[in-house]
C-alpha positions in Angstrom: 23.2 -13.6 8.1 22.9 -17.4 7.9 23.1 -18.2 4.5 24.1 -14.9 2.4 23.2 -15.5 -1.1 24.2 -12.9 -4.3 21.3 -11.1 -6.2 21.9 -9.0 -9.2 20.8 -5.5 -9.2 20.9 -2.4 -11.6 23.1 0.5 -10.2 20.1 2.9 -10.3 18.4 0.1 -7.7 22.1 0.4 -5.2 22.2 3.8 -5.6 18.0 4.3 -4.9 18.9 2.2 -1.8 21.5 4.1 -1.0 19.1 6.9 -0.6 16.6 5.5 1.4 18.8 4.1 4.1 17.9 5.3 7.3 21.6 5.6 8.8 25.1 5.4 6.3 25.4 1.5 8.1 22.4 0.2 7.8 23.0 -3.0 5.8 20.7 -3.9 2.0 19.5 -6.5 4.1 18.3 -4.7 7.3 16.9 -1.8 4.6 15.0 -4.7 2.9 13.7 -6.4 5.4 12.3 -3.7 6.3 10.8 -2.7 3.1 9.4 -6.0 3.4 7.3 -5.5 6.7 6.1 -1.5 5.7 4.4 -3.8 2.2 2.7 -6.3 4.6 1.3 -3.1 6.6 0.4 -1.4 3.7 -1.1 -4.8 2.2 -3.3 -5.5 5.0 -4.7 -2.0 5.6 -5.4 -1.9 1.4 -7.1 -5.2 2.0 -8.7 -3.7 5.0 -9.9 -0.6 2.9 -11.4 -2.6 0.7 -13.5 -4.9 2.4 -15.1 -1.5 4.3 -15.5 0.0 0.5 -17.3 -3.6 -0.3 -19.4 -3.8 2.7 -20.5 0.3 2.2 -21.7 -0.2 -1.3 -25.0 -1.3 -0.5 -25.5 1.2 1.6 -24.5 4.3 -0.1 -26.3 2.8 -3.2 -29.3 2.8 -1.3 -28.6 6.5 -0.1 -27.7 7.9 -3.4 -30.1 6.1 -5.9 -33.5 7.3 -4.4 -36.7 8.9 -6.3 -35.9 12.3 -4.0 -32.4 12.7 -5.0 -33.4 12.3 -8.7 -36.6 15.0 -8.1 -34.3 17.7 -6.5 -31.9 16.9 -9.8 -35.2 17.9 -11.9 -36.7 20.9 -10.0 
């Protein structure tokens, strides 16, 4: 660590860290940097999702809002 710096936390966030640690050693900072990088993955597929929900709403609006669907709904 370069420049250590001191952040407040509750106990109940220590102690949920605690519990997530991959091995007893593993530092807050190692377990939060890697925190970090599994958001930005989980970020960019959400934003990835979304753009392929987007881009399929035409599409399905077209499928699903036809005069046949609606005459099958009626017979």
């Amino acid at each position: 660590m370069n420049n250590p710096t001191t952040i407040q936390l509750d106990k109940s966030v220590v102690k949920s860290l605690k519990k997530i640690r991959e091995h007893p050693r593993q530092t807050y900072n190692e377990l939060i940097i890697h925190m970090i990088e599994i958001f930005k993955n989980v970020k960019k597929r959400n934003q990835y999702d979304e753009f392929l929900h987007k881009i399929q709403q035409p599409k399905m609006k077209e499928l699903w809002d036809n005069e046949d669907d609606e005459a099958w709904e009626n017979a």
